[in-house]
mmCIF file of the N, C-alpha and C atoms, coordinates in Angstrom:
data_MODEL
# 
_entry.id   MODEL 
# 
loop_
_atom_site.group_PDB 
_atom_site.id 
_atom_site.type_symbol 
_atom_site.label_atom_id 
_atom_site.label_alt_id 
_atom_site.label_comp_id 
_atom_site.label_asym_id 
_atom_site.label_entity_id 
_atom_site.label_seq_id 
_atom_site.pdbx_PDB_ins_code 
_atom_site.Cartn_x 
_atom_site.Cartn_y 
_atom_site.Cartn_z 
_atom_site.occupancy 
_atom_site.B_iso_or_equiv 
_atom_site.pdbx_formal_charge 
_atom_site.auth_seq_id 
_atom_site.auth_comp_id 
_atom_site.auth_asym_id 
_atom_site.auth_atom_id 
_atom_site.pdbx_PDB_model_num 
ATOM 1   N N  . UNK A 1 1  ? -4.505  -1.000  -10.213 1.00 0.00 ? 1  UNK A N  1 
ATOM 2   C CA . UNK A 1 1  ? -3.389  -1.332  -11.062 1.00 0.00 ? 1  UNK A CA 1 
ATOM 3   C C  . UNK A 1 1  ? -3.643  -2.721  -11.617 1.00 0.00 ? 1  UNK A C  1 
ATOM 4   N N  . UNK A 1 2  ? -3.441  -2.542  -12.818 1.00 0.00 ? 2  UNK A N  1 
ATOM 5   C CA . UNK A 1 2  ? -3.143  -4.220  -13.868 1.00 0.00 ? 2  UNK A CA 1 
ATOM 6   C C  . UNK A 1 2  ? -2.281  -4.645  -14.166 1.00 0.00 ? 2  UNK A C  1 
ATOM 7   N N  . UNK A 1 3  ? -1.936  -5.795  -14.323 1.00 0.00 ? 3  UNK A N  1 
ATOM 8   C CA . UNK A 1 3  ? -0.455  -5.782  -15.694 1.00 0.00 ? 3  UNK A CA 1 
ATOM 9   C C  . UNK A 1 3  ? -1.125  -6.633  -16.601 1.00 0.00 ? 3  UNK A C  1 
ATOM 10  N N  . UNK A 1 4  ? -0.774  -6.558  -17.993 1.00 0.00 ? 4  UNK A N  1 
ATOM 11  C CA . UNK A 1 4  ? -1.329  -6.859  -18.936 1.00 0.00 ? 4  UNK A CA 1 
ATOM 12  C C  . UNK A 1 4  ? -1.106  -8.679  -18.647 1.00 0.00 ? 4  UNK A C  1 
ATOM 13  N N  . UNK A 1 5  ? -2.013  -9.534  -18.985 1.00 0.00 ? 5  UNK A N  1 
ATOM 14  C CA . UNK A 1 5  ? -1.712  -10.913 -18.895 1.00 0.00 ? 5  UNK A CA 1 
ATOM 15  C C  . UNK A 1 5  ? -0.455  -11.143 -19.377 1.00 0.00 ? 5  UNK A C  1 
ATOM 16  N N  . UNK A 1 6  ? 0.104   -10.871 -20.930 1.00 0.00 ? 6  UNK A N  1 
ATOM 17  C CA . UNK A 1 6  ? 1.220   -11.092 -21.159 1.00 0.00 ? 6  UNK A CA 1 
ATOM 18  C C  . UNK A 1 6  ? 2.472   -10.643 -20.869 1.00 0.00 ? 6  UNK A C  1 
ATOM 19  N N  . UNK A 1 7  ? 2.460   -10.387 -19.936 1.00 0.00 ? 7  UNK A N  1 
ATOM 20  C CA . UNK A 1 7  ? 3.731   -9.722  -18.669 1.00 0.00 ? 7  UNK A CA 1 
ATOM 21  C C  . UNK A 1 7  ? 3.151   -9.906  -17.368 1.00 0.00 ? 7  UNK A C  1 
ATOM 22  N N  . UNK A 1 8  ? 2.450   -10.720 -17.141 1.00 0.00 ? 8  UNK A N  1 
ATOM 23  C CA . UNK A 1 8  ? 2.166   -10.879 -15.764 1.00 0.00 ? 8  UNK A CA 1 
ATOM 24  C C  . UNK A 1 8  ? 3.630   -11.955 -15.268 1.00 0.00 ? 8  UNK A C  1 
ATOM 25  N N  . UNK A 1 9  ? 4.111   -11.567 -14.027 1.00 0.00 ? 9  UNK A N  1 
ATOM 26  C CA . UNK A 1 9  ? 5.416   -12.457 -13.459 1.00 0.00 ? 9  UNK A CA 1 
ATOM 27  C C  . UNK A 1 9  ? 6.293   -12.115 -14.110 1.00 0.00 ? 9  UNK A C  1 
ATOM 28  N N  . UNK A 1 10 ? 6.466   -10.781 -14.929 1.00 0.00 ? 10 UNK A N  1 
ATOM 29  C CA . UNK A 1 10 ? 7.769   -10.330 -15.153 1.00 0.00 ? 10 UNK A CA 1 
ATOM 30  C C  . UNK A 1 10 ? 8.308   -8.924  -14.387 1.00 0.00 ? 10 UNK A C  1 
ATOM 31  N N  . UNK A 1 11 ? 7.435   -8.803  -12.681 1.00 0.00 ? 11 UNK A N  1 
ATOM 32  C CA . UNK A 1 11 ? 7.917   -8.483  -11.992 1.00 0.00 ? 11 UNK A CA 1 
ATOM 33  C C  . UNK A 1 11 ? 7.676   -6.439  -11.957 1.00 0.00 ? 11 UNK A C  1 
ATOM 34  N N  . UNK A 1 12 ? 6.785   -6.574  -13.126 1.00 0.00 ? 12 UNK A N  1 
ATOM 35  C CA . UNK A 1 12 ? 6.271   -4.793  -13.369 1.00 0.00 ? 12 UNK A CA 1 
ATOM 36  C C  . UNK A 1 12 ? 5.598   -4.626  -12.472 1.00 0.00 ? 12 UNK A C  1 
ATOM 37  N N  . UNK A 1 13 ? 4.569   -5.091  -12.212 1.00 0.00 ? 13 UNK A N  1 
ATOM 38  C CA . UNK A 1 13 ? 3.843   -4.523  -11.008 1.00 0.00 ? 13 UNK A CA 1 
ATOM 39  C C  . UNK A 1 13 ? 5.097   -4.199  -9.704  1.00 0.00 ? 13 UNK A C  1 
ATOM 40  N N  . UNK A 1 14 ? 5.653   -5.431  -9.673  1.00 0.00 ? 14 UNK A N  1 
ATOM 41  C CA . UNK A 1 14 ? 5.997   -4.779  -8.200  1.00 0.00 ? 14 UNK A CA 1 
ATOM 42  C C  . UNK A 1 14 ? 7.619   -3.801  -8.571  1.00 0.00 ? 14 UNK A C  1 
ATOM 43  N N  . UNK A 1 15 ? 7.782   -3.684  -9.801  1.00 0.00 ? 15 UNK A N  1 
ATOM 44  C CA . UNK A 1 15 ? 8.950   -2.042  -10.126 1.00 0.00 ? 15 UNK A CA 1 
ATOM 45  C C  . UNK A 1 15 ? 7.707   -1.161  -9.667  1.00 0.00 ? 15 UNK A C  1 
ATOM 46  N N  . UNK A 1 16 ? 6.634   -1.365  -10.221 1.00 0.00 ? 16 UNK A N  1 
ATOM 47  C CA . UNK A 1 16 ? 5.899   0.166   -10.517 1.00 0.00 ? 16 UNK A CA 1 
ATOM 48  C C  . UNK A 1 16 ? 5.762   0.343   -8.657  1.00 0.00 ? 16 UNK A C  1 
ATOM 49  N N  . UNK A 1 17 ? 4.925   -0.827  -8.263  1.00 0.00 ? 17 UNK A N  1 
ATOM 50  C CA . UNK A 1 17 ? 5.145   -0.415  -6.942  1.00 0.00 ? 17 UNK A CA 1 
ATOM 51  C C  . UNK A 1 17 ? 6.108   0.271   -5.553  1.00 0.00 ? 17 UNK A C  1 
ATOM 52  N N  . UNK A 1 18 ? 7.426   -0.435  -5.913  1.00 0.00 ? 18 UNK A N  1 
ATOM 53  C CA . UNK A 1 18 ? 8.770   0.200   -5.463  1.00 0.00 ? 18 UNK A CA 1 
ATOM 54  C C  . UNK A 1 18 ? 8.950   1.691   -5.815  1.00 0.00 ? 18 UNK A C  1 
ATOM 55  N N  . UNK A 1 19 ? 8.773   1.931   -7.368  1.00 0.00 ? 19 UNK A N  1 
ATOM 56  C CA . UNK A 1 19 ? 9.015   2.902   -7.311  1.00 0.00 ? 19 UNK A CA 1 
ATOM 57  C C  . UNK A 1 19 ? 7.584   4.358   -6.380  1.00 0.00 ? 19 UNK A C  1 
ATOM 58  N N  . UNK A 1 20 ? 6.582   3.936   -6.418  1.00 0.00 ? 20 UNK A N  1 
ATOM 59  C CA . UNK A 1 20 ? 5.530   4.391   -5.891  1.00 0.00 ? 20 UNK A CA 1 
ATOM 60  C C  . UNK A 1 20 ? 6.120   4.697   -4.569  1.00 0.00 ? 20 UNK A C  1 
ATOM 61  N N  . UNK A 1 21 ? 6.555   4.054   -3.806  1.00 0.00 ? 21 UNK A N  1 
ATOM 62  C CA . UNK A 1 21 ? 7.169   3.996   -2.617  1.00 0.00 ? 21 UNK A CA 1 
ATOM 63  C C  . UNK A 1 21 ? 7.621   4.625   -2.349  1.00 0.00 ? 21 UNK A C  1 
ATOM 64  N N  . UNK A 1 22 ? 8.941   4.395   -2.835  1.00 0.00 ? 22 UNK A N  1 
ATOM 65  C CA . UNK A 1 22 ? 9.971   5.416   -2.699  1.00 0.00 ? 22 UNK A CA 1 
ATOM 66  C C  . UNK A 1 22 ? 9.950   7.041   -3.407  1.00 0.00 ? 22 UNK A C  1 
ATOM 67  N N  . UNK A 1 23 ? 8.589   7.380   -3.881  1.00 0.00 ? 23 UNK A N  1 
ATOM 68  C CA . UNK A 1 23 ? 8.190   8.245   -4.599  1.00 0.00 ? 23 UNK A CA 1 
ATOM 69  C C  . UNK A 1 23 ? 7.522   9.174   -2.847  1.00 0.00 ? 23 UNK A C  1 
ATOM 70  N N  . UNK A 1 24 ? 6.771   8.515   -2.626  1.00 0.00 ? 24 UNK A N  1 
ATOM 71  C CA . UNK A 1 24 ? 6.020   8.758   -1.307  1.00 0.00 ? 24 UNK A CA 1 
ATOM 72  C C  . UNK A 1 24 ? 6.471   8.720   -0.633  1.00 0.00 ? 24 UNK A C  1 
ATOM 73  N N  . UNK A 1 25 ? 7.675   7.844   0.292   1.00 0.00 ? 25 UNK A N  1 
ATOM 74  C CA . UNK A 1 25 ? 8.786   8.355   0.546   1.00 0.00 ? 25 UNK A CA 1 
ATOM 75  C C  . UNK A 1 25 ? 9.448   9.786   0.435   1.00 0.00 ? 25 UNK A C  1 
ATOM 76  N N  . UNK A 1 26 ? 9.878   9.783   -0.381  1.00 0.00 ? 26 UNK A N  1 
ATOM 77  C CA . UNK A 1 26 ? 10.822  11.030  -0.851  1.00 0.00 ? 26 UNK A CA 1 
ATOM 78  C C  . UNK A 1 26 ? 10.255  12.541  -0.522  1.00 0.00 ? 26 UNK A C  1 
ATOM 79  N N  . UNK A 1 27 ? 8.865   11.872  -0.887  1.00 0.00 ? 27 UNK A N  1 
ATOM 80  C CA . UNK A 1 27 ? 8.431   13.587  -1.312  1.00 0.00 ? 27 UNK A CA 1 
ATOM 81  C C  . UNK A 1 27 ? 7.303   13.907  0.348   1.00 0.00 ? 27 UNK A C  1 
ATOM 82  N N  . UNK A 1 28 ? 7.616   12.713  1.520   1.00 0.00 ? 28 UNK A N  1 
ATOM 83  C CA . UNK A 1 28 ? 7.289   13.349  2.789   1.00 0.00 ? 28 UNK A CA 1 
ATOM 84  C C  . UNK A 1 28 ? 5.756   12.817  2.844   1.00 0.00 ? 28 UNK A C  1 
ATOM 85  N N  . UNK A 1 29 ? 5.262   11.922  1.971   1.00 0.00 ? 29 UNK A N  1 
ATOM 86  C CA . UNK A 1 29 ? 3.660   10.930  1.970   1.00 0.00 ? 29 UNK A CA 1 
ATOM 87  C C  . UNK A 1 29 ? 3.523   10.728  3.154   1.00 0.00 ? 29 UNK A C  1 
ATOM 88  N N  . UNK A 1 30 ? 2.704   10.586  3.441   1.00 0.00 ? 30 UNK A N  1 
ATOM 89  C CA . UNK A 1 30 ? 2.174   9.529   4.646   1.00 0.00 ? 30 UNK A CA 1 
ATOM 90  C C  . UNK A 1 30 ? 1.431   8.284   4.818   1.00 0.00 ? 30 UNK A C  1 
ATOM 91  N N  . UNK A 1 31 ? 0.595   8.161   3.399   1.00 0.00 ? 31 UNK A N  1 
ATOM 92  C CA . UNK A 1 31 ? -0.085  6.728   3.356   1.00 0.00 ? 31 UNK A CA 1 
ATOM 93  C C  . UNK A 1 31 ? -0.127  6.237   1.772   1.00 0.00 ? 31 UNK A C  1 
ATOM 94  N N  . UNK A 1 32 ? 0.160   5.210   1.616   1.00 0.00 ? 32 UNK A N  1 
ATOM 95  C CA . UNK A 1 32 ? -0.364  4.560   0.055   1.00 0.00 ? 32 UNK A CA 1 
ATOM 96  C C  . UNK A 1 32 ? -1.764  3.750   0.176   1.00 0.00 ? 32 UNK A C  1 
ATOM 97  N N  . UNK A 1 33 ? -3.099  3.623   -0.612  1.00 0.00 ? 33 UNK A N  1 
ATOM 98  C CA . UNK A 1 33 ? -3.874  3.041   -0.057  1.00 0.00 ? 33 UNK A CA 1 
ATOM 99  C C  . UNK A 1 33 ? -4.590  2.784   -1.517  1.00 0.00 ? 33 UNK A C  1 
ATOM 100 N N  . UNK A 1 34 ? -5.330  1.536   -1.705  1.00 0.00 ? 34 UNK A N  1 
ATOM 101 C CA . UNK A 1 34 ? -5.973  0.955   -2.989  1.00 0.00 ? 34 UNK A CA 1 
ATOM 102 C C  . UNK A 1 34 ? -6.910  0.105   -2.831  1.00 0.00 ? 34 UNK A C  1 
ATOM 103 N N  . UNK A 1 35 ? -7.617  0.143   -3.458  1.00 0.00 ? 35 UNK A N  1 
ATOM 104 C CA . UNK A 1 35 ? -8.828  -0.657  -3.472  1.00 0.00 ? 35 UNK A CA 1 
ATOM 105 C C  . UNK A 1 35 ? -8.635  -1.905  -4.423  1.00 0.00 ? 35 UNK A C  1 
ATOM 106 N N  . UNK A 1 36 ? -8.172  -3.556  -3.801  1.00 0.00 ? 36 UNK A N  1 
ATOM 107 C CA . UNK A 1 36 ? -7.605  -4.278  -4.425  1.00 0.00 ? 36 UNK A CA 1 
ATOM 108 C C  . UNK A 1 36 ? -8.574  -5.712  -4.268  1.00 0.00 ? 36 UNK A C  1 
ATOM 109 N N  . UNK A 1 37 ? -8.169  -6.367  -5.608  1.00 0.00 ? 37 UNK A N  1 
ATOM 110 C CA . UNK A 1 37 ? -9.480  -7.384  -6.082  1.00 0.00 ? 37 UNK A CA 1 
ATOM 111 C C  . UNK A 1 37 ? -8.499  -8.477  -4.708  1.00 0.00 ? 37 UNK A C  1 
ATOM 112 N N  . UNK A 1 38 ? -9.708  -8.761  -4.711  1.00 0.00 ? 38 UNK A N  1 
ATOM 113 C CA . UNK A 1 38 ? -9.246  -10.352 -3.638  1.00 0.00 ? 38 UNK A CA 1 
ATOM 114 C C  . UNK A 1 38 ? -8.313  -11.043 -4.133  1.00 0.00 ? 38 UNK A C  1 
ATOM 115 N N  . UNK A 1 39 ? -8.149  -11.305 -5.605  1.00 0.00 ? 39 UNK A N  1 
ATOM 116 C CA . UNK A 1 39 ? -6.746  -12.524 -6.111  1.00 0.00 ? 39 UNK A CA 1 
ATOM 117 C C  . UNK A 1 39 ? -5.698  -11.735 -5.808  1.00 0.00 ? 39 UNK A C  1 
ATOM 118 N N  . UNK A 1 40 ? -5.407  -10.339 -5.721  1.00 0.00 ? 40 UNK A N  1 
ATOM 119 C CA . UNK A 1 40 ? -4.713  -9.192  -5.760  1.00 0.00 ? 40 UNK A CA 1 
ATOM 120 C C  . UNK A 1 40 ? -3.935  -8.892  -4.714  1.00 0.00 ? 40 UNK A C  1 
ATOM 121 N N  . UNK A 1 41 ? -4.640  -9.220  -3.073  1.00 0.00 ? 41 UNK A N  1 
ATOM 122 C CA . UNK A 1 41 ? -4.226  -9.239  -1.915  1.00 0.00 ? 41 UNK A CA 1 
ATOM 123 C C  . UNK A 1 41 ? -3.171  -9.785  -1.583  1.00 0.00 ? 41 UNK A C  1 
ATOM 124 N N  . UNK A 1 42 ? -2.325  -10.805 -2.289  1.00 0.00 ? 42 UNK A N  1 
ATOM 125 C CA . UNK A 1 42 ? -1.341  -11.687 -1.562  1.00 0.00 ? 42 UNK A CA 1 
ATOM 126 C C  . UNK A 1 42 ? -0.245  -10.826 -1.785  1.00 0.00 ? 42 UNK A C  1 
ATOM 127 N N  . UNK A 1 43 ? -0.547  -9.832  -3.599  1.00 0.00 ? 43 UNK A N  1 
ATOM 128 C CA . UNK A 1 43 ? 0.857   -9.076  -4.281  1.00 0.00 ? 43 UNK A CA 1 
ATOM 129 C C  . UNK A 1 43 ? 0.823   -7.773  -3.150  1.00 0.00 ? 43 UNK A C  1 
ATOM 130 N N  . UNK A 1 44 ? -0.227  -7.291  -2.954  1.00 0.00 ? 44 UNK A N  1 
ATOM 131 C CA . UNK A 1 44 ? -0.134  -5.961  -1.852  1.00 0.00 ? 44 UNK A CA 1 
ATOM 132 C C  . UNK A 1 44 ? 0.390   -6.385  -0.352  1.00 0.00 ? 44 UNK A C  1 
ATOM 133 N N  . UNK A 1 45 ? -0.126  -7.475  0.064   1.00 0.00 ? 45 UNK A N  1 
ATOM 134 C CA . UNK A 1 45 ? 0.558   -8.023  1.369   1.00 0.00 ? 45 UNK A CA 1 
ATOM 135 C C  . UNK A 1 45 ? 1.902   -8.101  1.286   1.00 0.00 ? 45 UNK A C  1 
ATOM 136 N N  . UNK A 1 46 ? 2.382   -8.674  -0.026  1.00 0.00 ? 46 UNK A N  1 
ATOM 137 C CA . UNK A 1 46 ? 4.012   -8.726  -0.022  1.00 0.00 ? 46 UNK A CA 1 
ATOM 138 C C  . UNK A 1 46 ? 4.699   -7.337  -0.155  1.00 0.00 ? 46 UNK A C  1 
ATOM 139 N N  . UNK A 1 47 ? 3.967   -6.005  -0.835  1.00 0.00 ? 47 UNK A N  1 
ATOM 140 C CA . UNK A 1 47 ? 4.595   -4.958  -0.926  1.00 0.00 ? 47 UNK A CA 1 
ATOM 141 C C  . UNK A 1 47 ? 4.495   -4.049  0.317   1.00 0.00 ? 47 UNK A C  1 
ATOM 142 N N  . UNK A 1 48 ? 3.714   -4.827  1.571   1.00 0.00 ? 48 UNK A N  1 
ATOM 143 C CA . UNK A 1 48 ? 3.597   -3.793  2.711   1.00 0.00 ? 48 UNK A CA 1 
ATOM 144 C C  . UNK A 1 48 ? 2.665   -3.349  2.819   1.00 0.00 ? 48 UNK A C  1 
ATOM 145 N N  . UNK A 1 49 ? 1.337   -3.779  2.191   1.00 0.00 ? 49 UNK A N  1 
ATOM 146 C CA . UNK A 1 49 ? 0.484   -3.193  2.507   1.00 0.00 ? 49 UNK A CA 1 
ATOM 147 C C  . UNK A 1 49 ? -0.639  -3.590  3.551   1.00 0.00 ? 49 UNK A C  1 
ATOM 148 N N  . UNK A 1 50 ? -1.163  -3.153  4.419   1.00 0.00 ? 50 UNK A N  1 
ATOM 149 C CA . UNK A 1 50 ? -2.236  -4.178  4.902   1.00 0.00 ? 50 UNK A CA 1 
ATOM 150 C C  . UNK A 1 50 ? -4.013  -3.729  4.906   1.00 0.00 ? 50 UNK A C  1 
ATOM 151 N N  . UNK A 1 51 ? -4.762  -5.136  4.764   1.00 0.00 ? 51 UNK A N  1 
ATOM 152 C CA . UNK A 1 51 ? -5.743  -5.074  4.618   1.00 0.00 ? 51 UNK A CA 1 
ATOM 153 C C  . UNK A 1 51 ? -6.517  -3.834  5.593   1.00 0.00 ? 51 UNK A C  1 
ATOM 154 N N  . UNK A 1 52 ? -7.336  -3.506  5.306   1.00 0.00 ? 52 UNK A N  1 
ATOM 155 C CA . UNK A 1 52 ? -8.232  -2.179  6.215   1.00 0.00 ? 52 UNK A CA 1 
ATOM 156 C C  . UNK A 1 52 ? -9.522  -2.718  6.384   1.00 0.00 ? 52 UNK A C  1 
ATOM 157 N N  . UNK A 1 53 ? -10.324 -2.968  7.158   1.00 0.00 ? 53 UNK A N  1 
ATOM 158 C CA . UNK A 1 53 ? -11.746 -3.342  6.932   1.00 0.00 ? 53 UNK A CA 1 
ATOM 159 C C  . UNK A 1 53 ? -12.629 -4.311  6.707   1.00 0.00 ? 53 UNK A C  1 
ATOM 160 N N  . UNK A 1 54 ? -13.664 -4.392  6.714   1.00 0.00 ? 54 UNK A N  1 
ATOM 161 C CA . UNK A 1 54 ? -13.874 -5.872  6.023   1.00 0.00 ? 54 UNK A CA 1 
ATOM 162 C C  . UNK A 1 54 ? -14.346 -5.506  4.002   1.00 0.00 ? 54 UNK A C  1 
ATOM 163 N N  . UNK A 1 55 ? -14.280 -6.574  3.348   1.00 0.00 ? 55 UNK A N  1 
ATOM 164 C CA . UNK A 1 55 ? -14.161 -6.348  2.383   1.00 0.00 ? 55 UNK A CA 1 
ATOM 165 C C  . UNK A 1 55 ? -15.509 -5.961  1.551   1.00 0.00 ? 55 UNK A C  1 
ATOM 166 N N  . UNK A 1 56 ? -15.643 -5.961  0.399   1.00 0.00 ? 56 UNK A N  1 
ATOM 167 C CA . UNK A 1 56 ? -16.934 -5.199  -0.126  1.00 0.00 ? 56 UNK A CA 1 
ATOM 168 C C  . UNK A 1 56 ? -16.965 -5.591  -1.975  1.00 0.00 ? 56 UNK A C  1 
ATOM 169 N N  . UNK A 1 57 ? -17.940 -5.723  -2.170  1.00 0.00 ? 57 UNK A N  1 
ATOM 170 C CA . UNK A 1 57 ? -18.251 -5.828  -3.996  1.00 0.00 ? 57 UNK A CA 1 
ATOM 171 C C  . UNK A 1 57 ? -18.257 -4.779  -4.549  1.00 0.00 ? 57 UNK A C  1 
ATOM 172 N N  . UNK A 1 58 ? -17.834 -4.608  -5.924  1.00 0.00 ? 58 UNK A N  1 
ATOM 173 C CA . UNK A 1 58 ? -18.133 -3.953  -7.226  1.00 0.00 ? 58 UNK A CA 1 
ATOM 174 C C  . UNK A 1 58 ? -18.725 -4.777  -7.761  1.00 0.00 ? 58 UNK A C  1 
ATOM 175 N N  . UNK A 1 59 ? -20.293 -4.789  -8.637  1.00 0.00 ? 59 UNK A N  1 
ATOM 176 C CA . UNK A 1 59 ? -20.800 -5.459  -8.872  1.00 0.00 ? 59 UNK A CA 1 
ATOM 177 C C  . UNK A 1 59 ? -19.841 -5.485  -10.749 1.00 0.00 ? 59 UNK A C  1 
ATOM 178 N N  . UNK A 1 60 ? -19.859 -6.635  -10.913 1.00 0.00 ? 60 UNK A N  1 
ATOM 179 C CA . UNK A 1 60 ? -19.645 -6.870  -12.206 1.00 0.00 ? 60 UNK A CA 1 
ATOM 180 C C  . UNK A 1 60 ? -17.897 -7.116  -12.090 1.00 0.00 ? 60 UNK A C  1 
ATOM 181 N N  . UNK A 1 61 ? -17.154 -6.991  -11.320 1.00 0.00 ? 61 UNK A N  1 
ATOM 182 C CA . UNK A 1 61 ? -15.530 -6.758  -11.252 1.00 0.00 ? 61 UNK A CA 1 
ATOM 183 C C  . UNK A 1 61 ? -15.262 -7.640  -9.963  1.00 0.00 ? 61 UNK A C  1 
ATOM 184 N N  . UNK A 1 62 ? -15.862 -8.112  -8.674  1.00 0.00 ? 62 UNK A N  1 
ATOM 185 C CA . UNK A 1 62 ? -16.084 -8.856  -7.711  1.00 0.00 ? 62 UNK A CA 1 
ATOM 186 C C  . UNK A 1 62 ? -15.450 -8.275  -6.444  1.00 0.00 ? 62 UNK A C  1 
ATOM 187 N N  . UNK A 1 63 ? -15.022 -9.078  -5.322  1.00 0.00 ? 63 UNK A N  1 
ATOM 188 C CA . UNK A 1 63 ? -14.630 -8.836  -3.970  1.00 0.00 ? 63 UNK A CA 1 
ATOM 189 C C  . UNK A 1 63 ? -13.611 -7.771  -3.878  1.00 0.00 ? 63 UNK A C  1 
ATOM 190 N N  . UNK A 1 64 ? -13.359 -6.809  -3.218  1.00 0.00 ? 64 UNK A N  1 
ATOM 191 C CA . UNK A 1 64 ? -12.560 -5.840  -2.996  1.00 0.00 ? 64 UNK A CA 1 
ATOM 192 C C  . UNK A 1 64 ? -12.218 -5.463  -1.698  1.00 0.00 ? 64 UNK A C  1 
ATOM 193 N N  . UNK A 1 65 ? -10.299 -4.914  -1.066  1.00 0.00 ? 65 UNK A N  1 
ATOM 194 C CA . UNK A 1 65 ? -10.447 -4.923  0.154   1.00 0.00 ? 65 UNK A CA 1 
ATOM 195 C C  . UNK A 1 65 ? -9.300  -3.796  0.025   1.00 0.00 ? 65 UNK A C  1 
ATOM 196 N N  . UNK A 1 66 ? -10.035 -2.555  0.834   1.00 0.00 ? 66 UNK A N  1 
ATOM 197 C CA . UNK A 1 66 ? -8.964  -1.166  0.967   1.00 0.00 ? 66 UNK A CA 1 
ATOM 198 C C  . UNK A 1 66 ? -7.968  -2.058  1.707   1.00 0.00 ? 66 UNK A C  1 
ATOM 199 N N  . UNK A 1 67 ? -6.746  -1.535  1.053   1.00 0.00 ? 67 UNK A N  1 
ATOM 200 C CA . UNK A 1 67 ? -5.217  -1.691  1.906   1.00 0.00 ? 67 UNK A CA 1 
ATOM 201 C C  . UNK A 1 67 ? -4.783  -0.436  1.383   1.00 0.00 ? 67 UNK A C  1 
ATOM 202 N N  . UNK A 1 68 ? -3.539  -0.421  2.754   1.00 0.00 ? 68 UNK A N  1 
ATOM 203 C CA . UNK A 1 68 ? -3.229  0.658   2.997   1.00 0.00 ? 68 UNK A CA 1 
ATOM 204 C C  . UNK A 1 68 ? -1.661  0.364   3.423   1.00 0.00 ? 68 UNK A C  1 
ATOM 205 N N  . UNK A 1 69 ? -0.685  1.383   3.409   1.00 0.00 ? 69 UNK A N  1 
ATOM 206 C CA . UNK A 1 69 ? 0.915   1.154   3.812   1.00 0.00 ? 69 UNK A CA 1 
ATOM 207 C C  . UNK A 1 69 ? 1.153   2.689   4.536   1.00 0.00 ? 69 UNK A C  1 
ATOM 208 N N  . UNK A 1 70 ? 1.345   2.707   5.628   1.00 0.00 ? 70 UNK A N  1 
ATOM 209 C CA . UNK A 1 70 ? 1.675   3.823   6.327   1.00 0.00 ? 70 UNK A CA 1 
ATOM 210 C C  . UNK A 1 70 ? 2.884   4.376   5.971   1.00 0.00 ? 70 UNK A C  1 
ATOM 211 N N  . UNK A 1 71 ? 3.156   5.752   6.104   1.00 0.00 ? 71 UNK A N  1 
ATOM 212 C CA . UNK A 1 71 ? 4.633   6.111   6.199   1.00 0.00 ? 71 UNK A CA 1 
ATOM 213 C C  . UNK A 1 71 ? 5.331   6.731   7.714   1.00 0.00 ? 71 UNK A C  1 
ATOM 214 N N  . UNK A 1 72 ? 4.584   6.735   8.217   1.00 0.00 ? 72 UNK A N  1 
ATOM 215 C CA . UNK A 1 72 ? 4.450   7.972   9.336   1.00 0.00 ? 72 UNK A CA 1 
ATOM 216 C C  . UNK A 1 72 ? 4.497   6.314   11.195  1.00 0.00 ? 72 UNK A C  1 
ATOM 217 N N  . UNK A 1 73 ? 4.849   5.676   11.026  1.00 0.00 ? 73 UNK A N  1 
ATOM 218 C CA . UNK A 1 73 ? 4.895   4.835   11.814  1.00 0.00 ? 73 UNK A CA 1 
ATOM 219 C C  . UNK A 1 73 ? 3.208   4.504   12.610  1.00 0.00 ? 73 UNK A C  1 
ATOM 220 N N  . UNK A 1 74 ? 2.143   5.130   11.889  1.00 0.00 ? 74 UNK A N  1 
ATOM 221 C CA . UNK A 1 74 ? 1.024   4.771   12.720  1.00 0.00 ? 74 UNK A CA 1 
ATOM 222 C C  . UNK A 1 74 ? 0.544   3.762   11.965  1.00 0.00 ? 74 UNK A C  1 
ATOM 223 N N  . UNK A 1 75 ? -0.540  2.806   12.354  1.00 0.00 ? 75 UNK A N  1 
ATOM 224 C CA . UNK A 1 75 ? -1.317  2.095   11.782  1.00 0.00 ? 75 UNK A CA 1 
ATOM 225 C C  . UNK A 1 75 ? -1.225  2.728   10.455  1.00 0.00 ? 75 UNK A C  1 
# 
């Protein structure tokens, strides 16, 4: 997920995320999980998500680290 620079901090990412949620939620999900750039990590930490692993490159796009948000009360 992106948000365009000129709407970055007007809070879309984390609607789109809520609603993702409560989407997965609803419909009985069990995990949300993304492959997120390192500057990226602090917005997924705040939506519940947590880091998985140690982290890894895309060459040309940089550092990347699976997170993941359970629904099901396990890790």
């Amino acid at each position: 997920m992106a948000t365009h620079p000129d709407h970055q901090g007007t809070g879309a990412g984390k609607s789109l995320m809520r609603t993702a949620i409560t989407e997965i939620e609803e419909r009985g999900g069990d995990r949300l999980w993304c492959n997120a750039r390192a500057i990226a990590v602090p917005f997924y930490l705040r939506m519940g998500l947590r880091i998985h692993g140690a982290s890894f490159a895309i060459p040309g796009i940089g550092t990347h680290h699976v997170m993941h948000r359970s629904f099901t009360g396990e890790g």
